[in-house]
N, C-alpha and C positions, 0 to 999 in steps of 0.2 A: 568759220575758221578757215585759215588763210593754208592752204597746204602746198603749196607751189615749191618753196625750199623742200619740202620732205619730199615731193615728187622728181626736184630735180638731184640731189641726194644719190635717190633710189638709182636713178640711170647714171649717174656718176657710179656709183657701187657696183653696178653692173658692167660697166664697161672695162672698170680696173679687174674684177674678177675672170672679165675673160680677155683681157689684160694678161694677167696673169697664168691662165691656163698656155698661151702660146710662148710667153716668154721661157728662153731654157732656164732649169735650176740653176747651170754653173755662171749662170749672166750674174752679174755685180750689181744689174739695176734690181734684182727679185728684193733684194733684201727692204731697200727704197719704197718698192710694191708694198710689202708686205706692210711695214711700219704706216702704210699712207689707209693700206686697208683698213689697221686696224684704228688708227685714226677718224675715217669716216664712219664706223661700226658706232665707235663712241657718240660720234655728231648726231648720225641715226637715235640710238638710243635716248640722247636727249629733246629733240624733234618730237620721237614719239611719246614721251613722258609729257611733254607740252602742250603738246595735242590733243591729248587723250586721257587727261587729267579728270576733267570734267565730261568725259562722254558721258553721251546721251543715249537711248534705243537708235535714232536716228543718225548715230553716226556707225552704228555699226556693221552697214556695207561697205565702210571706210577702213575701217580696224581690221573685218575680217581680208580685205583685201593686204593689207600690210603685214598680215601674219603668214599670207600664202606668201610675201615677198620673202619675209624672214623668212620661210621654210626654205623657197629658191635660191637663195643667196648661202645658205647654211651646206646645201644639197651639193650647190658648186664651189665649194670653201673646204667640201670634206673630200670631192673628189678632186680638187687639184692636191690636198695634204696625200692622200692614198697616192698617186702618182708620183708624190716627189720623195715618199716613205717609201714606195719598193724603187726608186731611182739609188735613193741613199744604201739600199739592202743589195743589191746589183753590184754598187761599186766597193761597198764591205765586200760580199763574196769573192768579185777578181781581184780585190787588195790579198786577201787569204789564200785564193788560189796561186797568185805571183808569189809568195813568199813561201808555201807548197815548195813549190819548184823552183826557189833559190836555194833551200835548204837542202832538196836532192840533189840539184848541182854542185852544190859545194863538200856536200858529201862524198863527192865522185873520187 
């Protein structure tokens, strides 16, 4: 079994992810990111459906190694989401804190 697309895939996937972790939230290209992530997520998932259709015992230092990948990719998928969710919680709070104190200014 020929796995050379799934492997180059894998480092494709990993380079947009952290890709993505340096790129800012308010950059216009994340969104481009994000749509291409989930893109190759899908290509992934078909790869390995292909691949591992018909395993064998013998393929399964192959498998389990692609499931540690999917764990790593998963791992860094949920901590750039947790970063860009207290990002978005940060700028709710000083949107409410600014309007706080336009209300008590105009109060005046």
């Amino acid at each position: 079994m020929d796995l050379t697309p799934l492997h180059q895939l894998n480092d494709e996937l990993d380079a947009l992810l952290d890709k993505l972790n340096l790129v800012p939230a308010e950059d216009e290209s994340t969104d481009e990111l994000v749509l291409y992530l989930q893109e190759l997520v899908g290509k992934r998932q078909s790869l390995l459906v292909n691949a591992f259709e018909n395993a064998t015992a013998a393929d399964a230092v192959e498998l389990k190694k692609q499931i540690t990948l999917s764990q790593s990719f998963e791992a860094k998928a949920n901590m750039i989401k947790a970063h860009r969710q207290s990002l978005l919680h940060a700028g709710r709070k000083s949107k409410r804190q600014l309007n706080m104190y336009k209300t008590i200014d105009s109060n005046r």
